[in-house]
N, C-alpha and C positions, 0 to 999 in steps of 0.2 A: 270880362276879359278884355283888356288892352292890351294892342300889338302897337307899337310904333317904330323902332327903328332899331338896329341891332344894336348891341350894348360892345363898347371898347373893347371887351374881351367875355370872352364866352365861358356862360357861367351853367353849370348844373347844380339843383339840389333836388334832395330826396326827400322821399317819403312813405310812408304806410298807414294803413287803414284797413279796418275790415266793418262791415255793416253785418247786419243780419235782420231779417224779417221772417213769419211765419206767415205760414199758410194751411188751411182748413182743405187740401188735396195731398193725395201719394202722390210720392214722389214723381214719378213718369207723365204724371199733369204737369207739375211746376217744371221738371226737367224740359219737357215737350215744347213749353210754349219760347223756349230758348233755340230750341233743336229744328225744328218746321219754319219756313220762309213766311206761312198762310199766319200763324200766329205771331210771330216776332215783328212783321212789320207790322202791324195794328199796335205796338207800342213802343217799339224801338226805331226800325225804317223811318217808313211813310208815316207812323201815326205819333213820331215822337217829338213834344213838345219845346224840345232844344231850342230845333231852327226855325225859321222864319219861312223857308222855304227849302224841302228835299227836291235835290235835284236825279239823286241817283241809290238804290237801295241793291246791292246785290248780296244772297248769302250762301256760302256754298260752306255746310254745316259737316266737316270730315276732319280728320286728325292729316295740317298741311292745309287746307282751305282757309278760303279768304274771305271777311265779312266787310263791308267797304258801303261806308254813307257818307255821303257827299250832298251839301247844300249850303243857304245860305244864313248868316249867323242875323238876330235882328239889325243889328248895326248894316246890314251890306256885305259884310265880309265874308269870303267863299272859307267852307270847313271840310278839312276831310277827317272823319274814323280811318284807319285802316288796322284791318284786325287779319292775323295771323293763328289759325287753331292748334295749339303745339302738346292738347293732351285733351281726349274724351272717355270718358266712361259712362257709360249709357246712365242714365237715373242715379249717375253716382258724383259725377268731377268734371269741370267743362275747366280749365288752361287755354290763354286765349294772351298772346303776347300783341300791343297796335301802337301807333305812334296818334297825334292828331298832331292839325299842320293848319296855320289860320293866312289864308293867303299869299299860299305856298312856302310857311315857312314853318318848321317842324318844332313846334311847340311842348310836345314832350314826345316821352315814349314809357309805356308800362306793360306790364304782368298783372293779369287779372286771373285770380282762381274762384271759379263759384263751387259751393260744396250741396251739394242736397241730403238732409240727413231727417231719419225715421224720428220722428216724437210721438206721442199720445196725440192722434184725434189730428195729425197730420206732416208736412218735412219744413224743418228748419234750413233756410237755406243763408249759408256763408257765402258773402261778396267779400274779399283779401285784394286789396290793391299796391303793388311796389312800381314807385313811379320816379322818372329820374325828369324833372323840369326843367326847362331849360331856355337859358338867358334872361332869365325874370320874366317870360310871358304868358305861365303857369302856377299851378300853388297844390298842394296837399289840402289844402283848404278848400280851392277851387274844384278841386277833384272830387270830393268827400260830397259837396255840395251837388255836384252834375251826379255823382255814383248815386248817391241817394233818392235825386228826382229820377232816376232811369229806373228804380226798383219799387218809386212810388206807381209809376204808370203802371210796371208789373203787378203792383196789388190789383191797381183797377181795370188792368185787364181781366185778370183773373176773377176779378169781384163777379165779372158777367156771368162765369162760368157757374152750373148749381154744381154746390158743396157732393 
């Protein structure tokens, strides 16, 4: 991700994506480690491989609450999440609209829906992302790429946990 200086006119494009991973837990495991502060930062916060350095993890996990990580990108540059919870259903549908912003300038904004669903032998969980990029300092591509390493860490959090 390069940031360098704002473009003559201001540009958005869009995007969609949806991932999917399983996991060998019910649902209310894989839900849970989204939902609890104690597990979330061990691989999103404090223990997520993004930044270079976290400066700041808060998560206040409610339909209207704010999840907000802030720290530093390898390069140097300061990153913010900010995430807005705008629909929960327990062990069912997590809606979570945020923008990120690479030293102080608002780099996109999206809608993320996670889905948890019952399979054979454990829950199939859907990541759906609508994302609107903006002035060329983001990508669907880019997204797709960071979505993905954030649901790998989830395996191997998860991995710790016995089946």
């Amino acid at each position: 991700m390069t940031i360098e200086t704002a473009p003559a006119e201001a540009t958005a494009t869009h995007g969609t994506f949806t991932l999917e991973r399983t996991y060998p837990f019910d649902r209310a495991t894989v839900f849970g480690a989204w939902a609890t502060r104690n597990a979330k930062t061990q691989w999103f916060g404090e223990g997520d491989d993004f930044l270079a350095q976290t400066e700041r993890y808060e998560l206040d996990f409610r339909v209207g609450g704010r999840e907000l990580l802030e720290g530093r990108l390898p390069s140097g540059r300061h990153f913010v999440y900010d995430s807005t919870y705008r629909d929960i259903v327990d062990d069912r549908r997590i809606i979570a609209a945020y923008d990120c912003l690479v030293d102080d300038r608002r780099i996109s904004v999206s809608i993320m829906t996670i889905e948890f669903l019952d399979m054979a032998g454990g829950t199939k969980l859907l990541l759906t992302e609508q994302g609107a990029f903006l002035d060329g300092f983001d990508s669907n591509e880019d997204r797709i790429e960071g979505a993905s390493d954030m649901l790998d860490q989830l395996t191997r959090f998860l991995g710790t946990k016995p089946a």
